[in-house]
C-alpha positions in Angstrom: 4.1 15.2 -34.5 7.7 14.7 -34.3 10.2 17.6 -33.2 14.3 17.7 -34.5 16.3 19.2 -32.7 19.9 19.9 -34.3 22.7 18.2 -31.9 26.3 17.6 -32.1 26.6 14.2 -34.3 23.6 14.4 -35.9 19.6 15.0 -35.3 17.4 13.9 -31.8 14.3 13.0 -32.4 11.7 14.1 -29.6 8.2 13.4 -29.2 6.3 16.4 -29.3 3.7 16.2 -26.3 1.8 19.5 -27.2 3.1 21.1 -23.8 4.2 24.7 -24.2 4.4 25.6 -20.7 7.9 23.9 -18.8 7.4 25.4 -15.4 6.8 22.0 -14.0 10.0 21.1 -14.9 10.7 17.8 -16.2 8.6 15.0 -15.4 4.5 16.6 -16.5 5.2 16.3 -19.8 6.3 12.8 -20.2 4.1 11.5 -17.5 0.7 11.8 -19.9 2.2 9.1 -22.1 1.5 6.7 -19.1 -2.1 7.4 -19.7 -2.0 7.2 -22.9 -0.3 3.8 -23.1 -3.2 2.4 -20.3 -6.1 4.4 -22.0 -5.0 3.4 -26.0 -5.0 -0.1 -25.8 -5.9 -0.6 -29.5 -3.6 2.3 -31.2 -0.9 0.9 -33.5 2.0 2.7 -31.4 1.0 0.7 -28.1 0.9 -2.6 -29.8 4.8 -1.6 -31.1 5.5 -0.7 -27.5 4.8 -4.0 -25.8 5.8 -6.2 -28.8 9.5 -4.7 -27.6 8.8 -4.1 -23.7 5.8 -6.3 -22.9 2.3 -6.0 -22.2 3.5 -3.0 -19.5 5.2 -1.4 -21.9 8.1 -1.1 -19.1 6.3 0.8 -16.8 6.6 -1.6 -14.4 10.2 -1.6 -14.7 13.0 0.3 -12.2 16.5 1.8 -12.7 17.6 -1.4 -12.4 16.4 -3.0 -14.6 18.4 -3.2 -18.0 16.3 -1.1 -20.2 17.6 1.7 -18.3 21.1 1.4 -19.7 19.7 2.3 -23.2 18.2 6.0 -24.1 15.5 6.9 -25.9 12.1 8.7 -25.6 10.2 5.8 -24.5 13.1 5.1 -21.9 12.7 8.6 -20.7 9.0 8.2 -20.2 9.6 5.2 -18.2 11.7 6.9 -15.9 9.3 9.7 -15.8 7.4 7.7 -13.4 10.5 6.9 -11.2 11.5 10.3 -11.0 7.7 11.8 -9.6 7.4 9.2 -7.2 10.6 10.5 -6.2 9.3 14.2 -5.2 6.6 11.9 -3.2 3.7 11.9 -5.7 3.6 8.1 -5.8 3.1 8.8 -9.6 3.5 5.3 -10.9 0.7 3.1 -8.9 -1.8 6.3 -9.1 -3.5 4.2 -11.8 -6.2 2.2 -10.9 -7.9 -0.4 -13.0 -11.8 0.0 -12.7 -13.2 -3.5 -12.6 -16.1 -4.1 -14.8 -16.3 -7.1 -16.5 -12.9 -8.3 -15.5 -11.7 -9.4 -19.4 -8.7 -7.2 -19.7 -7.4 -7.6 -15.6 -5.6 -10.7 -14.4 -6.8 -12.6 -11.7 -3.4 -13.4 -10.4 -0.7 -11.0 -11.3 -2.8 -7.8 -11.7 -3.5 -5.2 -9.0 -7.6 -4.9 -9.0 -8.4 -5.9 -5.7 -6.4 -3.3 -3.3 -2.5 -2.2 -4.0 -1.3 -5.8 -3.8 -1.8 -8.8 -5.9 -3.6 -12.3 -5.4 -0.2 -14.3 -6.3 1.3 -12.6 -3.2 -1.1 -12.7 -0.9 -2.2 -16.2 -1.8 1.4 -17.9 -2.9 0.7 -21.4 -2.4 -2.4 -21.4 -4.5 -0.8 -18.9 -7.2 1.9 -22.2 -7.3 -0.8 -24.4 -8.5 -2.5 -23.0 -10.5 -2.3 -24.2 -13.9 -3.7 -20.5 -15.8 -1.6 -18.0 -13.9 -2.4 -15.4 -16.5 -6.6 -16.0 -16.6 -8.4 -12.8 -16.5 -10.7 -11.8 -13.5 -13.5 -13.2 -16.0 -12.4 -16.3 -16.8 -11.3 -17.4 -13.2 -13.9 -15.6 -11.0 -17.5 -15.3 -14.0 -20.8 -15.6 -12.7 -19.4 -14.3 -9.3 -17.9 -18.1 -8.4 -14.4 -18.3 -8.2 -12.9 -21.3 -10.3 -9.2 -22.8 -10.3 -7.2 -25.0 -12.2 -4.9 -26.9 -9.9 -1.6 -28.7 -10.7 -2.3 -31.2 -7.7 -5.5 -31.8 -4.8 -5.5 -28.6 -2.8 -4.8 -29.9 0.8 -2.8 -28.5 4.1 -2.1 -24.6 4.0 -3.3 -24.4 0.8 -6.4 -25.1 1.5 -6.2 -22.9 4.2 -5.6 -20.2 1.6 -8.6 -21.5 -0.6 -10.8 -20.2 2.2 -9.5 -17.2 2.7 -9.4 -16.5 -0.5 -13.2 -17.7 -1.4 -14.3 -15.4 1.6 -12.1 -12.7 0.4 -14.0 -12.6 -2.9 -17.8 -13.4 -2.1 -18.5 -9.7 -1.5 -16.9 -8.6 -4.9 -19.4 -8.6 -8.1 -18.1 -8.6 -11.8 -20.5 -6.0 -14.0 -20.6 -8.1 -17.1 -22.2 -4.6 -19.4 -19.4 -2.5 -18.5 -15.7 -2.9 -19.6 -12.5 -2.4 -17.6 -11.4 0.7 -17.3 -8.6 3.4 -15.9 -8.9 5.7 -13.2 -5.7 8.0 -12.3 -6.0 8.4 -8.8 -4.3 12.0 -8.3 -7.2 13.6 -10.3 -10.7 14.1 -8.8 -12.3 13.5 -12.0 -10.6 10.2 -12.4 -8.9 11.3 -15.5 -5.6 12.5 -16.8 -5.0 16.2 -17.1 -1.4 17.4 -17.2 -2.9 21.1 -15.6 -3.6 18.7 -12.9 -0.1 16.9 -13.0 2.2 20.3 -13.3 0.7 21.9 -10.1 0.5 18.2 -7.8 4.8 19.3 -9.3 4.8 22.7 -8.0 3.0 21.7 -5.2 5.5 19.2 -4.0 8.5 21.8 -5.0 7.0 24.6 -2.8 6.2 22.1 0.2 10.2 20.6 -0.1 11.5 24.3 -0.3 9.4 25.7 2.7 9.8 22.3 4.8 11.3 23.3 8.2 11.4 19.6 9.2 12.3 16.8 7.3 11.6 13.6 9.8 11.5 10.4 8.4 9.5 7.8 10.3 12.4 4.8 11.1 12.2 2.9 14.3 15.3 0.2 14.2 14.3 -1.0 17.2 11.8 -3.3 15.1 11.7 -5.2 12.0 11.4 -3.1 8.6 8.1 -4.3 7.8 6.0 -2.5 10.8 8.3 0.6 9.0 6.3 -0.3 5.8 2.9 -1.1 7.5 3.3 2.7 9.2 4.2 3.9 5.7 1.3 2.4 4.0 -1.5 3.4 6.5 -0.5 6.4 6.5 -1.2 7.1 2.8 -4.2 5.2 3.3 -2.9 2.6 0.9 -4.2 -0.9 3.3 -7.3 -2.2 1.9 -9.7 -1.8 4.1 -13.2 -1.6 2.3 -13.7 2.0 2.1 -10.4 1.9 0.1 -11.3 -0.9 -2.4 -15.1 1.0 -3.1 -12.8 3.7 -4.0 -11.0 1.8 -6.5 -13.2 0.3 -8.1 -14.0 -2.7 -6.5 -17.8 -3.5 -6.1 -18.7 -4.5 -2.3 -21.6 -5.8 -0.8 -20.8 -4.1 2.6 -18.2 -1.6 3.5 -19.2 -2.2 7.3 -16.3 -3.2 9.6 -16.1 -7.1 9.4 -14.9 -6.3 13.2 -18.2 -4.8 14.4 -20.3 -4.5 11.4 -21.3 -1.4 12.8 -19.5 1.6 11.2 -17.7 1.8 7.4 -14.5 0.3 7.3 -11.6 3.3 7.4 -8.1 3.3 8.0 -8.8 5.2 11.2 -11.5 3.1 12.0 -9.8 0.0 12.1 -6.4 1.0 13.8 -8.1 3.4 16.0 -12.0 3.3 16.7 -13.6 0.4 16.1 -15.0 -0.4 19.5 -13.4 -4.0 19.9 -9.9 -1.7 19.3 -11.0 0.6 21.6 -10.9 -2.3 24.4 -7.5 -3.6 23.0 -5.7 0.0 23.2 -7.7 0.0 26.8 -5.5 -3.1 27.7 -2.4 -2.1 26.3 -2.5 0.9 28.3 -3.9 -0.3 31.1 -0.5 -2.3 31.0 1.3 0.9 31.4 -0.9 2.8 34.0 -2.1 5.3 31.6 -5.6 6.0 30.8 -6.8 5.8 26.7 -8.3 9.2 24.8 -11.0 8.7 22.6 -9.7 12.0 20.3 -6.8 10.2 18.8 -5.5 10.4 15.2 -3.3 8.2 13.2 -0.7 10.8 13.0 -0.3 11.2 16.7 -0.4 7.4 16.8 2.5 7.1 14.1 4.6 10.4 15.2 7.5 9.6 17.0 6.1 11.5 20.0 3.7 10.0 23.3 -0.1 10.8 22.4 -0.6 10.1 26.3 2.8 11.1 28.1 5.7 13.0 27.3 8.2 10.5 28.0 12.2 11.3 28.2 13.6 11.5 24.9 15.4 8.1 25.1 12.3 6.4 25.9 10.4 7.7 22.8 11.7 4.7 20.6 10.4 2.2 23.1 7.0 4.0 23.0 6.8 4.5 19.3 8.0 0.4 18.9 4.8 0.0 21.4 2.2 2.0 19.1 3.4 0.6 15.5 3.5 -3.1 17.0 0.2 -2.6 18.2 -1.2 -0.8 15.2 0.5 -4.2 13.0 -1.0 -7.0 15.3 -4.8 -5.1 15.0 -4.1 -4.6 11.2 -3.2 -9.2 11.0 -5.8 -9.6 13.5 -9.0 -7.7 11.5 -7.0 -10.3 8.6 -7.7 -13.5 10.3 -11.2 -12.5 11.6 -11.8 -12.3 7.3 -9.8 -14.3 5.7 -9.4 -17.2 7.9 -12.4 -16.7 10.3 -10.7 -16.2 13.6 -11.9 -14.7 16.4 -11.4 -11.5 17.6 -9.3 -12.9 20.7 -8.4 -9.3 23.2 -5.5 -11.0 25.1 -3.8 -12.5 22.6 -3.5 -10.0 20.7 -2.0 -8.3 24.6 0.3 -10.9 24.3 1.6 -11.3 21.2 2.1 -7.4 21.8 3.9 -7.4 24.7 6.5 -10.9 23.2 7.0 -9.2 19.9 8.6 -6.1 21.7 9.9 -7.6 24.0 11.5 -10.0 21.9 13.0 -7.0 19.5 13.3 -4.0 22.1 15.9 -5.8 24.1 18.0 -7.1 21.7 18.7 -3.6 21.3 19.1 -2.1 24.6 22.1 -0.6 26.5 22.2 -1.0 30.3 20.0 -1.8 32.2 19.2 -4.8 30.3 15.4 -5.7 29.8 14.1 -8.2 32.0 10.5 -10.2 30.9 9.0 -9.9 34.6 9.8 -6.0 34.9 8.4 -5.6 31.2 5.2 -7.1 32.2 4.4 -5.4 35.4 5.9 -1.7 34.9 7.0 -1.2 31.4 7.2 2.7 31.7 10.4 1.8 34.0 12.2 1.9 30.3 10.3 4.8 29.0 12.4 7.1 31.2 15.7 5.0 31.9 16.5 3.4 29.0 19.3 4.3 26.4 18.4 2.4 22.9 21.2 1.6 20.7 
């Protein structure tokens, strides 16, 4: 049903949504129509919608983007999603596409295999491939994965062929059961806009009562071990226990590390024994002994989960814990995609270079010197300004 409301210069037209009840505030009543648009894939009104915005239906799009500068109700349901991920509900990539038998998800450009898709995290095969928009079916049926190449696959592309043929030989397509949606912020899997208005008021209360409002920033490194910290916190880094949850049909969710415990966020940052040993070396590097009762929040805080070092040392220490954290995080990716080995002291090394390397380009007096930084790094915990 369609709603008129009488306005200066003629009618607005408004869809109704059926939602009686505004306490959520605006946002919970447009937000369904994402669901809707995912969920009715056959209806009459969807096929309108991406004849005129694509097969997302805009939903990918950002205030950027140029649709924005026009107004409508489908533009405001579009920016429905921008404005609850906003308040912190990551709204718009709360749906998940189910695999089943992989005809209506894209191999390439699709997100079905963790929060990220194959084209990025495979860009020199996505290059050349002929079929960039295949479906999961037609490029990976009967379980065997199958390109179509523009040229022989050789160098660092076939580098990337392997890691991408390990990456999906656990994964199994369930050719009796279609695709489906699964919206993440509901325990049930589906939609319910009960659910949606109090995640709202939720969120509303907690920014209201908040006595401290830190934001996680470090500039003493390089924005991306920002976003690494960002992600793992949210658990959104696909480790296996993730993927199972979304969908994704494993054969193992064992650590590919130790194949002894399930694969968490936790356990692969924090207690998978071979990290254990690393974290014993890195501290070991700065005469301080390692606690098996960590979490990931004391790791990522912007406090010491060992010592209390001087408040302009805290940087240095938090650049020490997120590098770390990062260099596990590619390490546990080489030992699967590229079948490394899980080498201890490089990963010390590469530790102890990268901050280096960053740390003292931002440093006030004393400088940093590379022999002090090996054998007594705490020296800078507790006499070094940071820029």
């Amino acid at each position: 049903m369609v709603i008129k409301r009488k306005k200066k210069g003629g009618l607005q037209r408004v869809a109704d949504t059926g939602d009686t009840d505004n306490t959520a505030g605006a946002g919970d009543a447009e937000s369904k129509w994402w669901w809707r648009f995912k969920t009715d894939h056959n209806s009459l009104w969807v096929k309108v919608i991406t004849s005129i915005y694509g097969s997302g239906g805009g939903l990918n799009l950002t205030n950027n983007d140029s649709v924005f500068r026009g107004t409508s109700t489908w533009h405001n349901i579009i920016k429905a999603g921008t404005t609850l991920d906003s308040m912190g509900l990551e709204f718009s990539t709360s749906f998940i596409k189910e695999l089943g038998n992989g005809n209506s998800v894209k191999f390439w450009q699709d997100e079905w295999i963790g929060d990220f898709k194959l084209m990025d995290q495979f860009s020199r095969l996505y290059a050349l491939e002929y079929h960039k928009q295949a479906s999961v079916c037609d490029t990976y049926g009967n379980n065997v994965f199958c390109g179509d190449w523009s040229r022989p696959i050789r160098g660092r592309a076939q580098g990337e062929l392997t890691g991408l043929i390990n990456f999906l030989a656990p994964i199994r397509l369930k050719d009796d059961e279609e695709d489906k949606w699964r919206w993440c912020l509901d325990a049930e899997g589906y939609y319910k806009t009960k659910t949606m208005s109090n995640l709202i008021d939720e969120k509303r209360s907690a920014s209201a009562n908040s006595t401290s409002g830190e934001t996680l920033r470090n500039k003493a490194i390089p924005l991306k071990f920002e976003i690494f910290v960002w992600r793992a916190r949210k658990k959104r880094i696909p480790v296996r226990i993730e993927l199972v949850k979304r969908g994704i049909d494993l054969d193992s969710t064992l650590c590919p590390c130790c194949l002894n415990e399930t694969q968490t966020v936790d356990h692969i940052l924090l207690q998978c024994h071979k990290v254990v040993e690393l974290w014993n070396l890195v501290l070991n590097w700065w005469n301080l002994s390692y606690t098996i009762t960590l979490s990931l929040e004391q790791i990522f805080d912007n406090h010491s989960f060992i010592v209390a070092p001087k408040s302009n040392g805290k940087i240095i220490w938090q650049s020490l814990k997120w590098v770390t954290c990062y260099l596990i995080w590619k390490a546990r990716n080489d030992v699967v995609f590229k079948n490394h080995s899980w080498m201890q002291q490089k990963i010390l090394t590469d530790i102890q270079s990268f901050t280096f390397g960053w740390i003292s380009k931002r440093l006030k007096k004393p400088s940093l010197e590379w022999h002090q930084w090996l054998i007594n790094p705490g020296f800078f915990v507790s006499s070094t300004n940071i820029m």
